[in-house]
Each structure stands twice: as C-alpha cells, then as structure tokens.
PATI-501197 format. One record per residue (C-alpha): residue number from 1; residue in one letter; z, x, y. Coordinates in pm, 1 decimal. Layout:
! residues N
SITE   n res       pz       px       py
SITE NUM   A        Z        X        Y
...
END
This chain:
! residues 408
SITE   n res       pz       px       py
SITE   1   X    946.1  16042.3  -4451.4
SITE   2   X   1287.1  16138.4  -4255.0
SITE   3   X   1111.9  16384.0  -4071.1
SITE   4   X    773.5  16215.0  -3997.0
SITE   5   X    968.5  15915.7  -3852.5
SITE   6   X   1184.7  16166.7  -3625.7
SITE   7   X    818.0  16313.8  -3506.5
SITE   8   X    707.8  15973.5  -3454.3
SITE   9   X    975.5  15853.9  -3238.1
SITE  10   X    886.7  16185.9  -2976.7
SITE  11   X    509.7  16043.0  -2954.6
SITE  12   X    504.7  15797.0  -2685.1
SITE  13   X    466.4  15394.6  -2724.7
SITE  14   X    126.3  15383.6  -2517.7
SITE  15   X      8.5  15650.6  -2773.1
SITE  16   X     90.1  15462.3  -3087.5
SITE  17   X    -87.0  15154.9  -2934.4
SITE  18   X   -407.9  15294.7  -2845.2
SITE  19   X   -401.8  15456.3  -3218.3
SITE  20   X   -362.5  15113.2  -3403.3
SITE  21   X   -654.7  14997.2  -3138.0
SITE  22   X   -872.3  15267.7  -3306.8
SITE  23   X   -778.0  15170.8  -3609.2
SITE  24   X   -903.2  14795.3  -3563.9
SITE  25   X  -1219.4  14909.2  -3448.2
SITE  26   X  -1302.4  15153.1  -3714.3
SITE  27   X  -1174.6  14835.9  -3940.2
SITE  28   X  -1473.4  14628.0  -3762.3
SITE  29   X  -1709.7  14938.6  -3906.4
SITE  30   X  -1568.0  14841.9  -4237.1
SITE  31   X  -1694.0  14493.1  -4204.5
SITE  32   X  -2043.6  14604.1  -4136.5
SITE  33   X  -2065.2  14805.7  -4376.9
SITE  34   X  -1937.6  14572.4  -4669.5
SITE  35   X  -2254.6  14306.6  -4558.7
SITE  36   X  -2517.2  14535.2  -4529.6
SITE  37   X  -2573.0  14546.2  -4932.2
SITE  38   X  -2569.5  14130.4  -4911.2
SITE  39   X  -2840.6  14205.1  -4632.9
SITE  40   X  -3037.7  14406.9  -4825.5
SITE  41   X  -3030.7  14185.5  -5177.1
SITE  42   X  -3164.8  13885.5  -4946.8
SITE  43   X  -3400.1  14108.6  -4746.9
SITE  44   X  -3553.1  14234.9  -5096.8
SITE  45   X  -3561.7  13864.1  -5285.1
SITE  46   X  -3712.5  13728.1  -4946.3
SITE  47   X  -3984.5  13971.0  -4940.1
SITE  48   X  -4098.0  13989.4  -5298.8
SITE  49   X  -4082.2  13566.4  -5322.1
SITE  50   X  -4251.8  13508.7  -4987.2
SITE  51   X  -4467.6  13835.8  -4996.1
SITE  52   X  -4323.7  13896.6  -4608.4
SITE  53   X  -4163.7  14237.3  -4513.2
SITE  54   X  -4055.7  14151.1  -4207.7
SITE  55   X  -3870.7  13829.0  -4259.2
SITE  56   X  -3522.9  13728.6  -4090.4
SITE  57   X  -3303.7  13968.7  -4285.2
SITE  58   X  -3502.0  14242.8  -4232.7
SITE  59   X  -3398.8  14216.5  -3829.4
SITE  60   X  -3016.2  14157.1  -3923.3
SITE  61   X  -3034.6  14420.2  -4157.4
SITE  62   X  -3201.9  14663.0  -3826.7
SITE  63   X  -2879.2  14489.1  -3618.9
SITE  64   X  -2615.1  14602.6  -3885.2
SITE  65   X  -2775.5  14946.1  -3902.5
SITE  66   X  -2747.4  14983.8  -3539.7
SITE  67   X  -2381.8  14848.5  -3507.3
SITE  68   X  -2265.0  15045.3  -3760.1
SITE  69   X  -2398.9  15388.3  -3591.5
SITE  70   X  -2266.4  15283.5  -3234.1
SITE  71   X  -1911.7  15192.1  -3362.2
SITE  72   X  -1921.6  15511.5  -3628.0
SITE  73   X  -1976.8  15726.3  -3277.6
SITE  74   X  -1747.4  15530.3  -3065.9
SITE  75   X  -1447.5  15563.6  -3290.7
SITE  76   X  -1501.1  15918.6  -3371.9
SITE  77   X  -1550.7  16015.0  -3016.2
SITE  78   X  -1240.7  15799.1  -2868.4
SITE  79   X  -1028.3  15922.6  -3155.1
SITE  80   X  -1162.1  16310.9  -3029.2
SITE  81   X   -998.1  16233.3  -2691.0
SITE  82   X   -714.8  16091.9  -2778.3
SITE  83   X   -581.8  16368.8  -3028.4
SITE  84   X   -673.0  16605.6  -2750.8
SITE  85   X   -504.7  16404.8  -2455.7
SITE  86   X   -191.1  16365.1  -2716.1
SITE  87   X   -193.3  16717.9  -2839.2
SITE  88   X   -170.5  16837.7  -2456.3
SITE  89   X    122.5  16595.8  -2384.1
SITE  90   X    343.6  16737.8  -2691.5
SITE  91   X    245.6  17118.4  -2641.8
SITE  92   X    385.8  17095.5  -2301.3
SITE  93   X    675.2  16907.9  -2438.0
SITE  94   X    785.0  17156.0  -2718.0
SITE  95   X    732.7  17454.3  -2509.0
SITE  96   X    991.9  17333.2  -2263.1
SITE  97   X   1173.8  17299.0  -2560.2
SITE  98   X   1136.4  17688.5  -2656.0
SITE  99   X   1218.7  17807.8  -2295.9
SITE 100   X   1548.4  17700.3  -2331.3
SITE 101   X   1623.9  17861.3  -2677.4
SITE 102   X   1797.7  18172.2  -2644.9
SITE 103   X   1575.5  18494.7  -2664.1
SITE 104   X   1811.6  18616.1  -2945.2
SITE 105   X   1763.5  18360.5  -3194.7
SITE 106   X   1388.7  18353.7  -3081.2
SITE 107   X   1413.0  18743.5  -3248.0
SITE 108   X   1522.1  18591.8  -3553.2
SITE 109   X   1293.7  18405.7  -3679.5
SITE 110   X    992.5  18618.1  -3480.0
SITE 111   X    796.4  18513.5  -3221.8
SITE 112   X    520.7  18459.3  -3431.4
SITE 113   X    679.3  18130.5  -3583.5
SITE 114   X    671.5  17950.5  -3245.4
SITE 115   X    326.1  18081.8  -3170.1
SITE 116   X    248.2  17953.0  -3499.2
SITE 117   X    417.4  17637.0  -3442.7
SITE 118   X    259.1  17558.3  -3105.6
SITE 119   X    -86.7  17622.9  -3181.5
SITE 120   X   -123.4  17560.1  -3585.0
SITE 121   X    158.7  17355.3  -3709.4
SITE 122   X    152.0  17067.2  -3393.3
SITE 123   X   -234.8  17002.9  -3436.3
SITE 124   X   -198.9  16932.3  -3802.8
SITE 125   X    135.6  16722.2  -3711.4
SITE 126   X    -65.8  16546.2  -3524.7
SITE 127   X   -256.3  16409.2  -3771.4
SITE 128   X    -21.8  16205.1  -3905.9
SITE 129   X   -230.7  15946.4  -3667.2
SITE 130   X   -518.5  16015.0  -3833.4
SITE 131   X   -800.8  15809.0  -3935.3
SITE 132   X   -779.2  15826.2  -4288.3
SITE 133   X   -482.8  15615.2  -4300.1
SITE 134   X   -680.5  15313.0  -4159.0
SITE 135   X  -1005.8  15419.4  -4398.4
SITE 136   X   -763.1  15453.0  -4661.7
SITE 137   X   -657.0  15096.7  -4589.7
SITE 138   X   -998.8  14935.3  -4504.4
SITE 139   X  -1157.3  15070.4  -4757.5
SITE 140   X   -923.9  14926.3  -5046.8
SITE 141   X   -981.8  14562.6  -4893.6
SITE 142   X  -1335.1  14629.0  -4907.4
SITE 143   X  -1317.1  14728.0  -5274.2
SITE 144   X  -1143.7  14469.8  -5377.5
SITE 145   X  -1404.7  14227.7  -5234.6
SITE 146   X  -1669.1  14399.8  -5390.2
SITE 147   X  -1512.6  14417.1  -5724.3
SITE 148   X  -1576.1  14031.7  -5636.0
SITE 149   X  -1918.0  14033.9  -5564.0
SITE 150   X  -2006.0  14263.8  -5859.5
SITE 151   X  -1769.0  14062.4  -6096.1
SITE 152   X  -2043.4  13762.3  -6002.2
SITE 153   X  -2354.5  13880.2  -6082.5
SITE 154   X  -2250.2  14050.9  -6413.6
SITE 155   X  -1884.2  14135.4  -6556.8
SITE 156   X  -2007.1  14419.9  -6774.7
SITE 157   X  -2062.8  14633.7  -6418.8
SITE 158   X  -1764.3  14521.0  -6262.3
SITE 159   X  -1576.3  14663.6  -6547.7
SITE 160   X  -1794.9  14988.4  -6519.5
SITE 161   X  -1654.0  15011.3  -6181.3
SITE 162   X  -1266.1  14962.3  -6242.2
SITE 163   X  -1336.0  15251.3  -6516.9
SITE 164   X  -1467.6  15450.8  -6304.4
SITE 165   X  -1202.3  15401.5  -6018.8
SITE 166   X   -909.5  15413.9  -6223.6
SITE 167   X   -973.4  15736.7  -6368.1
SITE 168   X  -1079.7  15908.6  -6014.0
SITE 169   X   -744.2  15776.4  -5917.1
SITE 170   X   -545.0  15871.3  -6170.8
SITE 171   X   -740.3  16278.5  -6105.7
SITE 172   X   -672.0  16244.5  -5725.3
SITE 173   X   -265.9  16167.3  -5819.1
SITE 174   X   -260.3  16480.7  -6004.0
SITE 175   X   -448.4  16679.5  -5763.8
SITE 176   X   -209.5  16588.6  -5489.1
SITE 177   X    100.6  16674.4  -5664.4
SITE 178   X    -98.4  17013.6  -5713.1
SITE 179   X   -144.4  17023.2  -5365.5
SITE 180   X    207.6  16934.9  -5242.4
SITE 181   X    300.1  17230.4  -5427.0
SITE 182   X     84.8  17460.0  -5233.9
SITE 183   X    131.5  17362.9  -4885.0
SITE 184   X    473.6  17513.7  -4841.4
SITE 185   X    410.0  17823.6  -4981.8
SITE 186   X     51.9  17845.2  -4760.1
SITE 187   X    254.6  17790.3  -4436.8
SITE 188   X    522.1  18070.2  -4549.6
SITE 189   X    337.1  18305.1  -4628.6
SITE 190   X     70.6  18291.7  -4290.3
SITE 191   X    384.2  18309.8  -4089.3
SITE 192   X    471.9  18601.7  -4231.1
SITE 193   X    156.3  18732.7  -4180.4
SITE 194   X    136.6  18611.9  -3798.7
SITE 195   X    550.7  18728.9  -3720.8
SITE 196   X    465.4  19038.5  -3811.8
SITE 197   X    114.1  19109.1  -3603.7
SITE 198   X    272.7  18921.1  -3301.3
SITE 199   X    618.4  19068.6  -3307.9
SITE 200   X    503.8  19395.6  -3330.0
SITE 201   X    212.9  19346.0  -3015.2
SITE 202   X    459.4  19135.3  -2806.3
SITE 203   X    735.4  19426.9  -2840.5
SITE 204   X    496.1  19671.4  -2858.3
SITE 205   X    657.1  19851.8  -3164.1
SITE 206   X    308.1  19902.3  -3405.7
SITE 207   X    290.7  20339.3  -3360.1
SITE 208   X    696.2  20362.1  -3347.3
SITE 209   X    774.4  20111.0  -3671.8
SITE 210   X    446.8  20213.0  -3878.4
SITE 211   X    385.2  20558.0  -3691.4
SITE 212   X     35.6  20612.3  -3878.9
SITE 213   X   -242.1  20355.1  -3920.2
SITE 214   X   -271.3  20390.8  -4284.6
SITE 215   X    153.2  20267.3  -4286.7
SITE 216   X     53.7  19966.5  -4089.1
SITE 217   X   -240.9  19886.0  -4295.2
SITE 218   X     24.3  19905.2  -4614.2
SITE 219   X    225.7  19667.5  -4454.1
SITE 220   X     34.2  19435.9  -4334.9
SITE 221   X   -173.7  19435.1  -4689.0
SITE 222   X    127.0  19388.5  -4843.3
SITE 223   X    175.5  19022.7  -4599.6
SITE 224   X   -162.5  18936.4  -4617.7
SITE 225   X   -214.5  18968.5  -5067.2
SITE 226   X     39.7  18728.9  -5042.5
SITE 227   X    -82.5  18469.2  -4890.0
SITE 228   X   -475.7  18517.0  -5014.0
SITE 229   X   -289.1  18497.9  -5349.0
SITE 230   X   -237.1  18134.8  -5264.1
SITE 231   X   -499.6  18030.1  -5114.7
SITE 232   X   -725.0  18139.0  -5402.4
SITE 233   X   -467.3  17941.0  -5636.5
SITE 234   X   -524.7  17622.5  -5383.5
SITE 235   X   -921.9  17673.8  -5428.5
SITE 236   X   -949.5  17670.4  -5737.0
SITE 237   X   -735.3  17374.1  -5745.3
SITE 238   X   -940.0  17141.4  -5505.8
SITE 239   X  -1269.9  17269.3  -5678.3
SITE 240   X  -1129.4  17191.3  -5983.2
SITE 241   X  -1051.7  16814.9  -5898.5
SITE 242   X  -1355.6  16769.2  -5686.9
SITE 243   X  -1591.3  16854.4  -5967.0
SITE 244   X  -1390.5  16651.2  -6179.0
SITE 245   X  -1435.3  16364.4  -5954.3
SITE 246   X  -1790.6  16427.7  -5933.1
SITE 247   X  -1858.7  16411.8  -6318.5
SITE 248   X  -1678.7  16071.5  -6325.5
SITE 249   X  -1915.4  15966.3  -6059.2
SITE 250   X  -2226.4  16059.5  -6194.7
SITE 251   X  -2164.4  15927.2  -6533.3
SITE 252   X  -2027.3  15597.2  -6425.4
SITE 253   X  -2388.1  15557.5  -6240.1
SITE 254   X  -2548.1  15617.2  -6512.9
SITE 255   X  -2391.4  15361.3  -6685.9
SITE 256   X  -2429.6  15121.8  -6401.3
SITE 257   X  -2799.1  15195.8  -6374.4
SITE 258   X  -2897.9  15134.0  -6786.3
SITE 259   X  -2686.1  14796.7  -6769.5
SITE 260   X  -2870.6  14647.3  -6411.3
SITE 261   X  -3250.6  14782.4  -6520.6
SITE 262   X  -3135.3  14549.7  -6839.1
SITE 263   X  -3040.3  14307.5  -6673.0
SITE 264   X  -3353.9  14273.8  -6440.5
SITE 265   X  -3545.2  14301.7  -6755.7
SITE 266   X  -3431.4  14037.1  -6869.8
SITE 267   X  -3514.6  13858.2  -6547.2
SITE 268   X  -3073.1  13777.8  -6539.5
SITE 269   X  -3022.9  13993.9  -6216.0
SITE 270   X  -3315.6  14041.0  -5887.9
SITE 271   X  -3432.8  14375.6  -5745.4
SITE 272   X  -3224.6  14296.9  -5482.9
SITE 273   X  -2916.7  14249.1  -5664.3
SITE 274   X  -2968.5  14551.3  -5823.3
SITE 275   X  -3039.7  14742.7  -5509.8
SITE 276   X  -2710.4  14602.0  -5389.4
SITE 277   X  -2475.9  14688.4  -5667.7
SITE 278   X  -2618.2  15061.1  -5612.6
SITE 279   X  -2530.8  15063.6  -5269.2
SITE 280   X  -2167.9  14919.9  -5371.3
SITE 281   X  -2121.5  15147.4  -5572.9
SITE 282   X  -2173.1  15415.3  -5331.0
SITE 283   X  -1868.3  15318.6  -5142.5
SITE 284   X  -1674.3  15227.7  -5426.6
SITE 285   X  -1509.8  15589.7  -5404.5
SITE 286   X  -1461.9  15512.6  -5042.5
SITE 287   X  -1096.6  15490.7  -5100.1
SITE 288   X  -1057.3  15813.8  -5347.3
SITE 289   X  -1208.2  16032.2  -5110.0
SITE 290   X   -954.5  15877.4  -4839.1
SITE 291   X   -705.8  15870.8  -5080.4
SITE 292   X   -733.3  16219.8  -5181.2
SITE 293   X   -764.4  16265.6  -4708.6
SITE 294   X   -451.7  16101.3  -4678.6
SITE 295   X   -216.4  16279.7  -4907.5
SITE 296   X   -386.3  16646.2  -4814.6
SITE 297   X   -334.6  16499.4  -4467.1
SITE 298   X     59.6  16361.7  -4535.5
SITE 299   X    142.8  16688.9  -4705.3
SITE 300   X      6.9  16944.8  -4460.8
SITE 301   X    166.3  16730.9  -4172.2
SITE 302   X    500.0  16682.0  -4308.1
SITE 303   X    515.6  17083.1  -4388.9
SITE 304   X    422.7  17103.2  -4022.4
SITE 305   X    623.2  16833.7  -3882.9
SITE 306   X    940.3  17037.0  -4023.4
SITE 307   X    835.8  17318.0  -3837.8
SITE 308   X    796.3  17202.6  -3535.7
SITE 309   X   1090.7  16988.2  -3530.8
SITE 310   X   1305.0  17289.4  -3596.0
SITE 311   X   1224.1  17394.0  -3233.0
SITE 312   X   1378.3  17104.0  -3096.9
SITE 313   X   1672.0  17146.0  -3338.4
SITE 314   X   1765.5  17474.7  -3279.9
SITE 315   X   1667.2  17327.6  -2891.2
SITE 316   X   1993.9  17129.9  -2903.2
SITE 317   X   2182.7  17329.8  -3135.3
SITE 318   X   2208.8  17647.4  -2967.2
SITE 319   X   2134.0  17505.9  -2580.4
SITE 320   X   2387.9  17193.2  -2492.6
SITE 321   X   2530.1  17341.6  -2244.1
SITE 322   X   2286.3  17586.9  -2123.1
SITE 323   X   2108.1  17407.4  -1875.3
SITE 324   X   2032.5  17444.8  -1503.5
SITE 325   X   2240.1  17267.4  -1261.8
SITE 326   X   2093.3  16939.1  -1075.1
SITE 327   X   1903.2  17118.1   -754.9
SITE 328   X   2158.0  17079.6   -501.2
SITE 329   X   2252.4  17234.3   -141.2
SITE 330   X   2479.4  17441.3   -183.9
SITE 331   X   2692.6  17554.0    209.2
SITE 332   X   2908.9  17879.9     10.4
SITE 333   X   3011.6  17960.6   -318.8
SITE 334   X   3197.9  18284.7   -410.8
SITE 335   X   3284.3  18430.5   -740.6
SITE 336   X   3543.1  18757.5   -722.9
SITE 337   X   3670.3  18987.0  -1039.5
SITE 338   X   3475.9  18767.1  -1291.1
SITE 339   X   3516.1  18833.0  -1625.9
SITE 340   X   3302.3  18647.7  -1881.9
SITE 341   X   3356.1  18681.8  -2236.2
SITE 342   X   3232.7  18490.5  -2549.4
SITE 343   X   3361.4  18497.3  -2951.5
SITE 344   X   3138.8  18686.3  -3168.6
SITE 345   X   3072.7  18530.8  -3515.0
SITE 346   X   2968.4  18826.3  -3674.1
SITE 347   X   3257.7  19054.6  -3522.7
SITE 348   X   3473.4  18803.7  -3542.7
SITE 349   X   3621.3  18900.0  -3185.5
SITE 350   X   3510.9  18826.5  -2842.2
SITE 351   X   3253.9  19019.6  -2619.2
SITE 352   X   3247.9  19110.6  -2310.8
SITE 353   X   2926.3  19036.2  -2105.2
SITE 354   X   3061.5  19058.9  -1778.2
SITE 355   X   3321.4  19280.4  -1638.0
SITE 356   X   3465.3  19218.2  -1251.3
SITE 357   X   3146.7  19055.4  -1150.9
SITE 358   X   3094.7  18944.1   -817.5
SITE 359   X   2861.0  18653.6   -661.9
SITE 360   X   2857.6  18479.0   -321.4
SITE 361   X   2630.3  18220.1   -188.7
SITE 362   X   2646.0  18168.8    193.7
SITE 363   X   2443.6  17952.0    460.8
SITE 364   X   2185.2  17794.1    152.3
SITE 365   X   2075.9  18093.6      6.3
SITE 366   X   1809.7  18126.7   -180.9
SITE 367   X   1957.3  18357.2   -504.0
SITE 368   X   1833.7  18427.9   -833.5
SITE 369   X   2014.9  18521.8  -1137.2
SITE 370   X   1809.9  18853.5  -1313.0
SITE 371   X   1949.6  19101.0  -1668.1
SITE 372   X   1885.2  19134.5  -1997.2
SITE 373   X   2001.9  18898.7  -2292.9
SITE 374   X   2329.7  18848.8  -2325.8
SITE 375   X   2432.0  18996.5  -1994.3
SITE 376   X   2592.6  18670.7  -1870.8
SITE 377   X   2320.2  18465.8  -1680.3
SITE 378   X   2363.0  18129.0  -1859.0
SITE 379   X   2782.4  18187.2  -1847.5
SITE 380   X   2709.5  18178.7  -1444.3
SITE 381   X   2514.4  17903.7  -1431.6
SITE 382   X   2770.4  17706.6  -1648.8
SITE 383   X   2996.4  17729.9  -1409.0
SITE 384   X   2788.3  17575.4  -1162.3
SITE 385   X   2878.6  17235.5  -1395.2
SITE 386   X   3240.8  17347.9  -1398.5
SITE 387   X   3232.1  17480.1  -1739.0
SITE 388   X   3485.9  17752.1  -1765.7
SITE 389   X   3433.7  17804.5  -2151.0
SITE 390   X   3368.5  18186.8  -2094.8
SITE 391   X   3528.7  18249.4  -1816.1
SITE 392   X   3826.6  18470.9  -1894.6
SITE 393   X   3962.0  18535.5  -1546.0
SITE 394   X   3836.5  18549.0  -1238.0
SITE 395   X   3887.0  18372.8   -862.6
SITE 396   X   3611.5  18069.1   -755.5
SITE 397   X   3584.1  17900.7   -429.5
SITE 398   X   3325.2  17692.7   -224.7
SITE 399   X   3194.0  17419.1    -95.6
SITE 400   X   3014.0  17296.2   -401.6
SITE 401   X   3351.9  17259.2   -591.2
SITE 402   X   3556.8  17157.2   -318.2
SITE 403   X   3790.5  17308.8   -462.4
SITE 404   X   3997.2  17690.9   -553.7
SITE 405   X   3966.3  17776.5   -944.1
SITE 406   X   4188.9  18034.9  -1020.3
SITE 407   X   4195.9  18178.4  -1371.1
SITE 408   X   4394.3  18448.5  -1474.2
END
C-alpha cells in the first residue's frame, strides 16, 4: 500500500475527482440493474392474472432496459478517455523524469527497463483507478440486498446462495495468493527479455556480442523459456480456478432451480418470482468475478507501480544537483585552467573529467555544452548555481557571479 499511496499522490486532484464521479455513475447502473428482476416478477404476475402483455411494467421494464445500456456505454466510454487523457499526462511526466538520470546508471539497469516502464508498467499502474474497485463495491451492496429479497420469498434459496458465494470466495482468496506469486516473477523475467532485444538494437551491438544468428537465437531462447515457463505456470493457474468457479456455479443453479419449480408447484412461489430469483442469481457472482478483477488488478499494479516509481527515485537520488540553471542573461562569464574532478566509489580515488578546461561567454551568447558521459557537462553547469563540489582548481569571473572565484 506504501507504494500505491506514493503513486497516488503524483496523479493530480482534478483526476481523482472525475474518477470517483465515474464511479457514482456506474453505481447508478447498479441500481438499475438490482430492480429490473422486481420488474420482471410484477411484469410476469400482471400478465398471467390479467391475461395483458403489455401492462404498466412491461414499459418500465423497456425504460430500465434502455437506461441501463445508455449508462453501461457512457461509463465505459468516459472511463476510455479519461485513462487515456491521464496516461498522456504521467508519460510526459516520468519521461522528464528519465532525461535527467544519468546515461550511466541508465546502462545499468538497460534501456529496456524504462522502455518497459513507460509503455507496459504505467498503463497497468494506472489501473489502480479502475472500475472494478467501484463494481467490486456496488456489487456487494447489491448482494446483500438481494440476499434480502431472496431470504423473503423462501429461506431454503437464500441459503443456496450464501453456499454458493462463500465457497467461490473462499476459491478466488486462494487463487489470488496464487497469483500474487506470479506477478513478480512475470514482470522479471519480460524485462529481461525486452533489456536484452532493446539494448542490443539501441547500441547496435547484436553481430559484435552474438557474432552468428544461431548465438543470438541461443541467447535470446535462453530469456524467453524463462519467462514462457511462467506464464504457462500462471495459465494453468487461472484456468484452474475459473473452472472451479464455474462448477460451483452450475451446481448451485441446479439446486436453486429443483427447490423454486417446487415451490411453484406447490403454488408457494409465482412464475414471476421464480423468474426473478434466476435472474438474481445471475449477478450473485457479480462481486467474485470483481473480486477476483480487483486483486489481479491490485497485484499487477502494485508490481508496476514499484517500477515506475524507481524512475523517479533514482530521479532524485542520483540528480539533486544536476539541474539546469534558471534561464537567465548572462553579459560575460569566463572559466580559465579548470580542472574538474569527482571521487570514484568503485576506485575509491577521484577522476579526472576535465583537465585545464576553458569556457567564456561574452555579449549573450548563445553556447551549448556537447561530449560524451562523464566528460564534465553537468560539473559546468553546476557551477552556473555556484556549486564548486568538483571543481578542483581553476579561475571564474563574470557578470553573472559578480564576483572573482579563485580556487587553487
């Protein structure tokens, strides 16, 4: 939960309030849907007493019908747009976020990770605002109501029913610890699949690492058994639990069905209350199925959620001080016998990566800053925001400092 809070607080407030506005409309579906059984028992027990089809409830019935298909459409459409519109808004944001990271420590971990991250690991982060908490939700309420209902006309069903839900609970718990398991070990193993395709195309290093196709095709094999080793393990897995859910579902009708066509047989229960209890118990797996949504949903999110947040980690980490100056005018500015130097870690000495430089800025000059990694170019712009962590020696004047530096 740490970690899908942190994500949360990135998305903006607007965002999070047109998502719970979703929410309450696809919770005014759930309304709809709950009274269109009651609909249909007094449309049937109407029509068989009066001998009239198209009575009163056969017109609210067409009217609940109808509603229910135009706010179904709305909410999935306007729920379409807004992942998209949000989606847009964070990709820019974390890939601002990568562009300061320093092209070593990019290397690292491959460039395949934040390719991986950008365009696989934020869309399923994003669905931490997904629908299925709110059917999740909605759903239960309406259960409990029908439980209700059912309990009414005849207690012997509404026990059927708790049976039947308990148990398809108690299979989706399991099934979701399964899955929990899975979903790290999915994510590892495609990135090491994608970091070493893109690495190798992005550095162009496929015919002078591998040489010969029949190398790379080893290789990549290898990667790739891996990960279809886990994905089979994961399919078998969700087939596993769905059928499982599916035999408690059939038998449970069953059941339902012999106890109502005794019922009406005994002229204790209508056609139409029989009719209804049918239909009830069609969504009375309603929140399984959402159940079983959510926590696929909450574990493939919070996998990615990590991920992506580790960009904006290793954002701060490695980048506090590496930023570009504010844009300012700047009359002269002259650097002479610079030497930048920073400690090395792993040598456990410092480097040199800048010997006796030289730079000079006259009349608002228009300069850029060009090398290769690690030859120096954030050290100069640090000192632009008079940090002199690097700076060894060297001689600085100009109008932007107002000031002589002189380090020796």
């Amino acid at each position: 939960m740490y970690y899908i809070k942190k994500f949360l607080k990135i998305i903006p407030f607007k965002d999070k309030v047109r998502f719970l506005l979703i929410g309450l409309l696809m919770g005014l579906g759930y309304i709809i849907t709950f009274f269109i059984p009651l609909t249909q028992k007094r449309f049937i027990n109407v029509a068989i007493d009066k001998k009239e089809v198209f009575n009163y409830s056969f017109y609210i019935l067409i009217f609940l019908y109808i509603s229910s298909f135009i706010i179904s459409l709305s909410h999935s459409t306007i729920y379409g747009f807004y992942h998209n519109t949000l989606k847009e808004k964070l990709t820019l944001f974390f890939y601002v976020k990568i562009l300061r990271i320093k092209k070593s420590s990019i290397k690292k971990k491959g460039v395949g990770f934040y390719f991986d991250c950008l365009t696989g690991d934020l869309d399923r982060a994003l669905y931490i605002l997904s629908p299925s908490l709110f059917s999740f939700i909605f759903s239960t309420i309406q259960t409990l109501f029908i439980f209700i209902i059912v309990w009414r006309w005849s207690p012997y069903i509404s026990i059927v029913f708790i049976f039947a839900l308990l148990l398809s609970i108690a299979t989706s718990i399991f099934s979701s610890k399964l899955e929990k398991r899975y979903w790290s070990r999915i994510r590892n193993s495609s990135t090491k699949v994608s970091s070493f395709t893109i690495d190798s195309f992005m550095n162009n290093q496929i015919i002078n690492f591998t040489q010969t196709t029949k190398k790379f095709s080893k290789i990549f094999d290898k990667n790739y058994k891996i990960q279809t080793k886990v994905l089979n393990k994961n399919a078998i897995r969700h087939s596993a639990s769905e059928s499982f859910l599916s035999l408690i579902s059939t038998f449970s009708l069953f059941m339902v069905i012999i106890f109502s066509i005794s019922l009406v047989l005994k002229e204790e229960m209508s056609y139409g209350e029989l009719l209804a209890i049918i239909s009830y118990y069609q969504m009375l797996f309603h929140p399984v199925d959402n159940f079983f949504d959510l926590t696929s949903t909450y574990f493939s999110t919070n996998v990615s959620i990590k991920r992506i947040l580790d960009i904006e980690q290793s954002s701060l980490d490695e980048n506090k001080s590496d930023y570009l100056p504010q844009i300012v005018k700047i009359d002269n500015f002259k650097l002479e016998n610079i030497n930048l130097t920073y400690y090395n870690k792993e040598l456990n000495k410092e480097k040199v990566i800048l010997k006796d430089g030289k730079f000079n800025i006259i009349n608002f000059q228009k300069v850029g800053i060009v090398g290769l990694s690690g030859e120096g170019k954030s050290s100069l712009l640090k000192l632009f925001e008079k940090d002199f962590s690097n700076l060894k020696e060297g001689y600085i004047t100009g109008s932007f400092y107002n000031i002589v530096k002189k380090i020796s």
